[in-house]
C-alpha positions in Angstrom: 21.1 5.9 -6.9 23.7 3.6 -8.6 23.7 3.4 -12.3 22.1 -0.1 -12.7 19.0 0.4 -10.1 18.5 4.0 -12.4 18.1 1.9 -15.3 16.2 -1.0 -13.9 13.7 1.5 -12.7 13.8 4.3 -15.3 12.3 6.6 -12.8 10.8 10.2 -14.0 8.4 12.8 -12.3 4.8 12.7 -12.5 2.7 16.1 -12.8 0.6 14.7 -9.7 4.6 14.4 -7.3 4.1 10.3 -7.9 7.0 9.0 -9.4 7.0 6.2 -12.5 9.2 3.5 -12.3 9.5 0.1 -14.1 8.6 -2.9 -12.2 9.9 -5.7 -13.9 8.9 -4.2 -17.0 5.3 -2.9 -16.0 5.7 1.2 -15.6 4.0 1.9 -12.2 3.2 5.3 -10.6 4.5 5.1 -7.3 1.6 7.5 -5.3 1.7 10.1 -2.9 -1.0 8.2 -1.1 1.4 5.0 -0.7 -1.0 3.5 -3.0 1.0 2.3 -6.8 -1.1 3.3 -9.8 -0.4 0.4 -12.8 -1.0 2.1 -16.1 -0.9 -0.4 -18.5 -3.9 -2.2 -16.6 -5.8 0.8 -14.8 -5.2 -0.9 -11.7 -4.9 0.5 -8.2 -3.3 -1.5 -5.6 -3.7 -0.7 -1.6 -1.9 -2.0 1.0 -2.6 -2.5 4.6 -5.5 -0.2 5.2 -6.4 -1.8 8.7 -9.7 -0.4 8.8 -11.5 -0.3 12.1 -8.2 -0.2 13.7 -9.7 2.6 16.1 -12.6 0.5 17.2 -10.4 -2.7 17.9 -8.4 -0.5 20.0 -11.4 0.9 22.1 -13.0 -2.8 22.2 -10.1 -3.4 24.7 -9.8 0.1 26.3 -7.5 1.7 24.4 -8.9 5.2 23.4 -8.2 5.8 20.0 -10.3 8.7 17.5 -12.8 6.7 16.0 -12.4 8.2 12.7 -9.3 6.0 11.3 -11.5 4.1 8.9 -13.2 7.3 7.5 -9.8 9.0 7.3 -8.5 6.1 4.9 -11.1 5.8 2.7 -11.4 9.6 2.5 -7.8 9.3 0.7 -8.9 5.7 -1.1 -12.1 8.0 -2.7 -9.8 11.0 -3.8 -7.4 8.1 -5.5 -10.5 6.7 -7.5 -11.6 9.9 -8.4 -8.8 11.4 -9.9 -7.7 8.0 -11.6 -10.9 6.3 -12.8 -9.5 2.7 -12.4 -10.8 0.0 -13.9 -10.0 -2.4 -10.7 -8.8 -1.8 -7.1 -6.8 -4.2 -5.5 -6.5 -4.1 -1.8 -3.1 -5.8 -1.3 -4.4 -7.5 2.9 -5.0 -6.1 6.2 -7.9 -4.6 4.5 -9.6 -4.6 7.5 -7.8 -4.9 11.3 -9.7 -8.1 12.8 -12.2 -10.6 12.0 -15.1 -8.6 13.6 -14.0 -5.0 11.9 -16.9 -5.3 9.0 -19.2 -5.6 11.5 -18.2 -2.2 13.7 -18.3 -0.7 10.4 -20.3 2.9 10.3 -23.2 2.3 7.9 -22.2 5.4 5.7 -18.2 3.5 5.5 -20.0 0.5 4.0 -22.0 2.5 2.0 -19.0 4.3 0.8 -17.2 1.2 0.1 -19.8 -0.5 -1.8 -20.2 2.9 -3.9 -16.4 3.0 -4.4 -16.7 -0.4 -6.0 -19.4 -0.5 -8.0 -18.7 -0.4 -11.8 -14.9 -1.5 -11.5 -13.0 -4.9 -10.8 -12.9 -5.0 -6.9 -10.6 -7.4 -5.2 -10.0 -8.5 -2.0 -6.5 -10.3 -1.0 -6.2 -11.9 2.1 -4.0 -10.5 4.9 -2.7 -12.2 8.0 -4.9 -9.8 9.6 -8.3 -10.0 7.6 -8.5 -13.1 6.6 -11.3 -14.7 8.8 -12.9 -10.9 8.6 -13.1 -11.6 4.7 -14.3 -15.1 4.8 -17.0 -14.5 7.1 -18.1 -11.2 5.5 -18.5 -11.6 1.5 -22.2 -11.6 2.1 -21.7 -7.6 3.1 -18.9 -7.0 1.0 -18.9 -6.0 -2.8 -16.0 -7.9 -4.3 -13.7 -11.0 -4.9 -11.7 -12.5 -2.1 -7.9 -13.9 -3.7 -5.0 -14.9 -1.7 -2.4 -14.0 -5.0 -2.8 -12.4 -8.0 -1.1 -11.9 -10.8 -1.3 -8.7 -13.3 0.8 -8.6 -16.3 4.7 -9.5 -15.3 3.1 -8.6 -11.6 2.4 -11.0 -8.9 0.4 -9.8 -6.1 0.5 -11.2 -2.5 0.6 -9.9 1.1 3.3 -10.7 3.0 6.9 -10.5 0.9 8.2 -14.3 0.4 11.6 -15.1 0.9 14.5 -15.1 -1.8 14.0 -13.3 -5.1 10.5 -13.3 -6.4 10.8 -11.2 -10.0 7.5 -9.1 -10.1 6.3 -9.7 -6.5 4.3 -6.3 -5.1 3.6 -6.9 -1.5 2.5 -4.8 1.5 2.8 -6.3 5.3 5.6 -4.6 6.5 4.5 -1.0 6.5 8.2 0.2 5.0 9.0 3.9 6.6 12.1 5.8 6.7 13.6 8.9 8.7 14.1 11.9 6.3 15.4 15.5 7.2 12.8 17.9 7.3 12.6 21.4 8.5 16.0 21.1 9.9 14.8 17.3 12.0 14.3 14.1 11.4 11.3 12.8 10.1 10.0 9.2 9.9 7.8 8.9 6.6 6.2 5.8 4.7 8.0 4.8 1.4 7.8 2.5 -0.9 10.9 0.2 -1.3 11.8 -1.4 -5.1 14.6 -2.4 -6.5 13.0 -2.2 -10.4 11.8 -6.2 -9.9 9.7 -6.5 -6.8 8.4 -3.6 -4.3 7.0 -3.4 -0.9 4.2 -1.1 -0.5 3.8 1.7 2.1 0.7 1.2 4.4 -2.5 3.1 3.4 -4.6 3.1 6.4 -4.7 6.5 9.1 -3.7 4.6 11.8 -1.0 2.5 10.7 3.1 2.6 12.2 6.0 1.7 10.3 9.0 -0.2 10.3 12.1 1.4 9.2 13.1 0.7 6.0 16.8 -0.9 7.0 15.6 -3.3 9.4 16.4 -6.7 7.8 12.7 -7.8 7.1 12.6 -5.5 4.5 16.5 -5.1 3.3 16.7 -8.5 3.0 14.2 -9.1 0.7 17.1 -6.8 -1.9 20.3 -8.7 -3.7 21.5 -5.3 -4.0 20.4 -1.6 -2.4 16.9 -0.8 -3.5 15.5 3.1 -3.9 13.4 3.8 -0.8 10.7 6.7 -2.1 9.1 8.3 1.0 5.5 10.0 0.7 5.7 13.7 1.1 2.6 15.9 1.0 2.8 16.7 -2.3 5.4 14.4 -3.9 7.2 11.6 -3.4 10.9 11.7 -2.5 13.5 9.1 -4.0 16.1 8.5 -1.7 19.5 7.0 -2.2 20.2 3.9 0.3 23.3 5.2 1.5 21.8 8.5 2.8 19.3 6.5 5.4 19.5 6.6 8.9 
């Protein structure tokens, strides 16, 4: 990591493996969930959890373990628990199609409802969930935004072009390939440069695209830290040592 992105970010070690950074000023725990913990505002923000992914794919006869939404909110509940947020933000593609809320398991929506109640909830639209969200508020605890903005941070889905100082976006499901056990191993990150970040995807069932390809480097004036999710920590990487 060159000098200037080390400053910009001012990143240290968390007890928990996360790693704090600076996000255009806000310190931020980058999560070994993927999820990013923002501490001056008790917020946790989610990205692309795609739940009901598994049932879309057997709607059209793709077999897929039907447990991909239970899996993802398993990890969303342990977050809450150990942080005690005062607001979750689910950063789009909350949910994989318009009719996901309605395959939902009664005990998920339960769940989801119980994960909600006595904090700030909010929904943002995703190109994915978006007609899922407006036809679903009735079932749904929570408010539906399309941006948001929290402190010097502006949330939105999908990364916009050019430089956007504070943007934290999801969409692109950033992963890289990191050496493991003497192979290669293609892990979720997080991508920041110290003024905007892309998110890793939450959700079980969820691919990724690699962190170099030019949807995501582009978005950078200047290399960024890539931080890829390891069981129990989360791994800066330099942008010269990807492959």
């Amino acid at each position: 990591m060159n000098a200037a992105l080390r400053q910009a970010l001012s990143p240290a070690r968390c007890p928990s493996g996360g790693l704090r950074v600076h996000i255009e000023g806000e310190p931020c725990v980058l999560r070994c969930s993927g999820a990013l913990w923002v501490l001056n505002h008790r917020t946790l923000i989610a990205a692309d959890l795609h739940l009901e992914k598994g049932s879309a794919f057997a709607a059209r006869g793709q077999m897929l373990p039907p447990y991909d939404s239970r899996a993802t909110l398993d990890r969303l509940e342990a977050e809450i628990d150990a942080l005690q947020p005062a607001a979750v933000v689910l950063l789009g593609d909350s949910f994989h199609d318009a009719r996901s809320v309605g395959r939902m398991a009664a005990d998920d929506k339960a769940r989801l409802d119980r994960l909600a109640a006595g904090r700030d909830w909010i929904w943002l639209e995703g190109n994915h969930d978006i007609a899922a969200l407006a036809g679903a508020m009735d079932d749904l605890v929570g408010e539906v935004v399309e941006t948001m903005a929290l402190g010097s941070l502006r949330l939105i889905h999908e990364p916009q072009p050019s430089v956007q100082p504070g943007e934290i976006a999801g969409h692109l499901h950033p992963a890289a390939r990191v050496a493991a056990h003497g192979r290669g191993v293609r892990r979720p990150c997080f991508v920041t440069d110290g003024r905007r970040a892309v998110l890793p995807a939450f959700g079980a069932f969820t691919g990724g695209l690699d962190v170099r390809d030019p949807a995501i480097a582009g978005l950078f004036a200047e290399p960024p830290m890539a931080a890829a999710l390891g069981r129990d920590r989360v791994h800066a990487l330099a942008w010269e040592t990807l492959r």
